[in-house]
C-alpha positions as CSV (number, residue, x, y, z in Angstrom):
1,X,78.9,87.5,118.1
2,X,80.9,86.0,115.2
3,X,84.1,87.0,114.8
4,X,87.3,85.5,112.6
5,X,90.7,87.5,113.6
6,X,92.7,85.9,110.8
7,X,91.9,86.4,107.2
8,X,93.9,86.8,104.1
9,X,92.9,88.8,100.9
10,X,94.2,89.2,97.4
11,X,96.8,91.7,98.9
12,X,98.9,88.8,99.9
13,X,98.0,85.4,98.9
14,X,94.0,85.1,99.3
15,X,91.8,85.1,96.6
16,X,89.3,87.5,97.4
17,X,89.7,91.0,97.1
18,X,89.9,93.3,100.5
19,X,86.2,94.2,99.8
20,X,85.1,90.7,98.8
21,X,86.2,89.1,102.0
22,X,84.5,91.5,104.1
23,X,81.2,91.1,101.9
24,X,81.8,87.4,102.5
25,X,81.9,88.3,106.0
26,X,79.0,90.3,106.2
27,X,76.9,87.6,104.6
28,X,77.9,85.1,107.1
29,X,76.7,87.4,110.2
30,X,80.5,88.2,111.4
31,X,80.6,91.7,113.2
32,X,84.3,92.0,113.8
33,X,87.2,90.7,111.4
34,X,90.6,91.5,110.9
35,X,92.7,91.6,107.8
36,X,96.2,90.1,108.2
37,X,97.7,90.0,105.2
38,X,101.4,88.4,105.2
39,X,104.2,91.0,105.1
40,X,101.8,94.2,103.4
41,X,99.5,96.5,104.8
42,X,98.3,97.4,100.9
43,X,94.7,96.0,101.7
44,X,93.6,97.4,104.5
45,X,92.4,100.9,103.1
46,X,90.4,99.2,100.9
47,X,89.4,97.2,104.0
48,X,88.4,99.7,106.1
49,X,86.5,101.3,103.6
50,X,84.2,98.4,103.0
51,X,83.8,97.8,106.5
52,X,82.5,101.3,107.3
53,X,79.8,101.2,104.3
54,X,78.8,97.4,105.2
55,X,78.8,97.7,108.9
56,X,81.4,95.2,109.8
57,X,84.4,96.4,112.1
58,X,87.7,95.5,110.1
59,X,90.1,95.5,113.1
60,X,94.0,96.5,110.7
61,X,96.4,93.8,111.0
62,X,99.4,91.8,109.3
63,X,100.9,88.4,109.3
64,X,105.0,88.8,109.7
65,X,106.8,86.1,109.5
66,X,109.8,86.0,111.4
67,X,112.1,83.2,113.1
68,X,116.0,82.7,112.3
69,X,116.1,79.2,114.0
70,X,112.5,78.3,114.5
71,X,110.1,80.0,111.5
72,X,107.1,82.0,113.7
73,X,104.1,84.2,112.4
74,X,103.1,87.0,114.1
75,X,99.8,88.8,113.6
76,X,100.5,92.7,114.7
77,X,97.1,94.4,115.5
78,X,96.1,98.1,115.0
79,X,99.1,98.9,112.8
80,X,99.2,102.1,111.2
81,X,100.1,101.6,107.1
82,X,101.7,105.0,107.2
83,X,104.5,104.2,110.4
84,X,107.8,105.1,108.8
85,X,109.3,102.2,110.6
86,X,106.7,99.7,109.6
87,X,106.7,100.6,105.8
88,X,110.9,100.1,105.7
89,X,110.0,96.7,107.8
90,X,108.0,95.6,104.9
91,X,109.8,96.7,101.8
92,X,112.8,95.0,103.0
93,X,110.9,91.8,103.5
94,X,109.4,92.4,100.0
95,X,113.1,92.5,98.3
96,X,113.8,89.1,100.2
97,X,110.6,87.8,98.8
98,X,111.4,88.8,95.4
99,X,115.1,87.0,96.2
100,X,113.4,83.8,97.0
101,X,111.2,83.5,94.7
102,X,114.1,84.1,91.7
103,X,116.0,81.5,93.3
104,X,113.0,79.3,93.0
105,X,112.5,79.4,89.7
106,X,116.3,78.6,88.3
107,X,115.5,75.3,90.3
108,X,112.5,74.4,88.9
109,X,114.2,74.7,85.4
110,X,116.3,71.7,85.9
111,X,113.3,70.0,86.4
112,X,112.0,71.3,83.3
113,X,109.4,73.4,85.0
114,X,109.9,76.9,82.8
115,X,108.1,79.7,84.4
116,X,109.5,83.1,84.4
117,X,110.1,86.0,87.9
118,X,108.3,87.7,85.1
119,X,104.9,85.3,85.1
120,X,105.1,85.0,89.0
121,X,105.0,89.0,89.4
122,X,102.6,89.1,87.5
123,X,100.5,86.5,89.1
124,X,101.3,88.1,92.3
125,X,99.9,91.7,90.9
126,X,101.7,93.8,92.7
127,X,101.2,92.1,96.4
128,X,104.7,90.7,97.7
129,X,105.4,87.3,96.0
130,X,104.8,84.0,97.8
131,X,105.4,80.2,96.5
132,X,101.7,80.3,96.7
133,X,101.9,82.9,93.4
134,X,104.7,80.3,91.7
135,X,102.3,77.5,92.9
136,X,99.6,79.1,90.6
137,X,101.4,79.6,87.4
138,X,103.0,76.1,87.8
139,X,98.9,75.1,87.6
140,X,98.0,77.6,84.8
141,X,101.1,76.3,82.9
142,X,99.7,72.3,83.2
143,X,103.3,72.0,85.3
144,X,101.7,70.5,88.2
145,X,97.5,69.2,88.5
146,X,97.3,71.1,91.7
147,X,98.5,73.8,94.5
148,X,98.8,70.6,96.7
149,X,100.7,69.0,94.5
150,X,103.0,72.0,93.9
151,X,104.0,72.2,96.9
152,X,104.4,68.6,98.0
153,X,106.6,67.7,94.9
154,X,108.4,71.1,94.9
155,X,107.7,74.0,97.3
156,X,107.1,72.6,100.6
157,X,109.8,72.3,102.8
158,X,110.2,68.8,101.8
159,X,110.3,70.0,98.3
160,X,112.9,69.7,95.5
161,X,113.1,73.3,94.7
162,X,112.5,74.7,98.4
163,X,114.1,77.5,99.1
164,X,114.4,79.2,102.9
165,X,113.8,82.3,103.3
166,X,115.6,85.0,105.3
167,X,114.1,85.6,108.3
168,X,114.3,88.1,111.1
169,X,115.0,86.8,115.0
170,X,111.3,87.3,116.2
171,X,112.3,89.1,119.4
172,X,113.3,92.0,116.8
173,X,110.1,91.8,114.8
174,X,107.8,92.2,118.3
175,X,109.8,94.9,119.4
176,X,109.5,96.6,115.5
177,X,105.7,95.7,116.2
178,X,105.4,97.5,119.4
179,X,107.8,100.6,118.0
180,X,105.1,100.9,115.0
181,X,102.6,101.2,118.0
182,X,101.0,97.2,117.2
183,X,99.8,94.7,119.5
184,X,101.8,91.2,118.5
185,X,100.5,88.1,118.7
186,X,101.2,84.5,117.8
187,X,99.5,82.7,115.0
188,X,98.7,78.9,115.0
189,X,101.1,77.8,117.6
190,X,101.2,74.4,116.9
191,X,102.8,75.1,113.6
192,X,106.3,75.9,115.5
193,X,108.5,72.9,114.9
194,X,108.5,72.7,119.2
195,X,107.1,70.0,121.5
196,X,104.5,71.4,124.0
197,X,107.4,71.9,126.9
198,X,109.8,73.5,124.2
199,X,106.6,76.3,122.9
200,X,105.9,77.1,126.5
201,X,110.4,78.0,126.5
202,X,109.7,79.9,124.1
203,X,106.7,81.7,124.6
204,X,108.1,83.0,128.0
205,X,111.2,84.4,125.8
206,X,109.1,86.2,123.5
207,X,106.5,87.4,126.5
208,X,110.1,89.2,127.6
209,X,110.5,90.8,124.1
210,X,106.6,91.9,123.8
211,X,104.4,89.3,122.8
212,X,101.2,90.2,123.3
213,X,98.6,87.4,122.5
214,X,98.3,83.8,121.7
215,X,96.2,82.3,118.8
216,X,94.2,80.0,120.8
217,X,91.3,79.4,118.4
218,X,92.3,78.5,114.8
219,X,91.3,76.4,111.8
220,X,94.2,73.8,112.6
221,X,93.6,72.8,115.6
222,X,92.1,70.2,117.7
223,X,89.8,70.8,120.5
224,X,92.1,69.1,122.7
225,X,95.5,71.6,121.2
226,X,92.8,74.7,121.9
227,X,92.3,74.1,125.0
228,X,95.7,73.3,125.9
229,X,96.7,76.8,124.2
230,X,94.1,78.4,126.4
231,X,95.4,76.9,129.4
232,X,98.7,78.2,128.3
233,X,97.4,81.3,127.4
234,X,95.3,82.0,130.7
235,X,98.6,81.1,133.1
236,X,100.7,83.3,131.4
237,X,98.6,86.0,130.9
238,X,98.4,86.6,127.3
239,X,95.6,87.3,125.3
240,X,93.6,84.8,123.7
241,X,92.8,85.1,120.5
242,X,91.4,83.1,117.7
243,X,91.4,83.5,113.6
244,X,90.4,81.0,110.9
245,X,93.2,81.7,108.9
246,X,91.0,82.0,105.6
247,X,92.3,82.3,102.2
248,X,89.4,81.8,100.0
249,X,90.3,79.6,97.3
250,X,93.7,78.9,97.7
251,X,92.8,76.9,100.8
252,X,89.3,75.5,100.3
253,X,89.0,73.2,103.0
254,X,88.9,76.4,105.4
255,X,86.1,78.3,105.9
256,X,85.2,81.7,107.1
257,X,84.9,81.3,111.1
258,X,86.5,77.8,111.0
259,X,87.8,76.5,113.8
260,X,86.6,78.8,116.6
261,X,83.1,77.5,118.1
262,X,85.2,76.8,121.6
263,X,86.2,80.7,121.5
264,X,83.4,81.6,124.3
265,X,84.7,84.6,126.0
266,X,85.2,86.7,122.0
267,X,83.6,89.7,123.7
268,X,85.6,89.8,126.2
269,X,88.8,89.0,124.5
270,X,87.8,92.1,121.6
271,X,87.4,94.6,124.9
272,X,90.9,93.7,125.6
273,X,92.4,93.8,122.2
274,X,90.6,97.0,121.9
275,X,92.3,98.6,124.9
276,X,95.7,97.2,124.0
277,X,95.5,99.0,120.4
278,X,94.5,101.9,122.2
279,X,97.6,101.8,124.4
280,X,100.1,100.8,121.9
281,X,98.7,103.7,119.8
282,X,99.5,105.7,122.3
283,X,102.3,104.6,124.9
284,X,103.5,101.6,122.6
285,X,107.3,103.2,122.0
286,X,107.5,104.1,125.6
287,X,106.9,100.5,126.9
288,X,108.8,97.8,124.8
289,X,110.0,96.6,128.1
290,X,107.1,96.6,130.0
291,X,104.6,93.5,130.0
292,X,100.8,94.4,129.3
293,X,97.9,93.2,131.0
294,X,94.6,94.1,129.9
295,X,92.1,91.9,132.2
């Protein structure tokens, strides 16, 4: 069974449409995806949709990013678009988006990089901005040769017009993922800025405020850094998970599926996400302090 947990449409800052990706998916023999757009739920409809007439199960999901002192993405499964809560989660983001990426833009003009909020909403059309969507119209405007080189010279966090962005403490965005009746789980944990003793620290804080799962299987990793994460995962009893994190074009050197040939138990692991959602759906405001196991 082939099955990618982590994939981003045009809804955030992929470059195929909702329907495309699953298409994509279907063509490539992949029975189960999930749709995790960062910070927007706007694809998944669309999603679902395709899924049902194509015959692939689109599992709902969405990438938050969250972190005040250490940035950390977390994938909520099952989320409902429509949860009150959820929807004034992610407006709020969007306005700090839209904040950012202003702020961005009057640096890059005393480098004499003139691009307008204006082009970059546009670019973004209508899914919450990113520096991906400035990264593009600095390429369409012959700024930059590149997304790569966008980002190394200016967006990136060594950048010169790198802006932070306000961020939530991720112990309140699990317990806003569990309120809105999700299933949280951490994406790529190697991209934490923590040593392997300082992630595992960590990980028990957030198991205490609701996390869920743990991206085991991803795109980025070694097979030596999945199977450590599996370890971790497995002695702690969290989920293990695994996603490509595809974007289509904006990141071509990841593929559909990449990354997750060492995810032999998927079966197993989808019969356990599938009863979490079910729970959360269900029981998820009446348990925000109560640890899940789903073996």
């Amino acid at each position: 069974m082939l099955v990618d947990l982590h994939i981003h449409t045009t809804a955030s800052d992929g470059t195929l449409t909702p329907t495309e990706a699953v298409r994509q998916a279907k063509a490539k023999g992949f029975e189960v995806i999930a749709i995790t757009d960062h910070d927007t739920t706007d694809g998944l409809e669309e999603a679902l949709q395709a899924g049902r007439e194509l015959g692939v199960r689109v599992i709902p999901g969405i990438e938050i990013t969250s972190g005040v002192l250490c940035e950390a993405h977390i994938l909520a499964y099952g989320v409902d678009p429509s949860n009150p809560l959820l929807k004034k989660l992610l407006e709020d983001m969007r306005k700090t988006r839209l904040l950012r990426m202003e702020k961005i833009v009057a640096i890059l003009r005393a480098y004499n990089t003139e691009i307008t909020p204006e082009e970059v909403l546009a670019e973004a059309n209508g899914a919450p901005v990113s520096r991906m969507h400035i990264a593009r119209v600095m390429v369409d405007k012959g700024f930059v040769p590149s997304i790569d080189l966008a980002f190394r010279r200016y967006l990136g966090p060594m950048g010169a017009a790198y802006v932070d962005a306000p961020r939530l403490w991720t112990a309140s965005v699990l317990r806003s993922i569990r309120k809105c009746g999700g299933v949280p789980v951490l994406a790529h944990p190697y991209q934490l800025d923590r040593d392997e003793d300082g992630l595992v620290r960590w990980l028990k804080r957030m198991k205490s405020n609701g996390l869920v799962g743990l991206e085991c299987y991803h795109s980025g990793c070694s097979p030596e850094q999945a199977q450590w994460l599996r370890q971790v995962a497995d002695a702690m009893l969290f989920l293990p998970t695994g996603g490509s994190d595809f974007h289509g074009a904006n990141r071509p050197g990841v593929r559909m599926g990449q990354g997750l040939s060492r995810w032999r138990d998927r079966e197993n692991t989808l019969d356990r996400l599938t009863r979490a959602m079910n729970f959360m759906r269900t029981e998820g405001c009446l348990a925000l302090d109560r640890t899940i196991y789903f073996d």
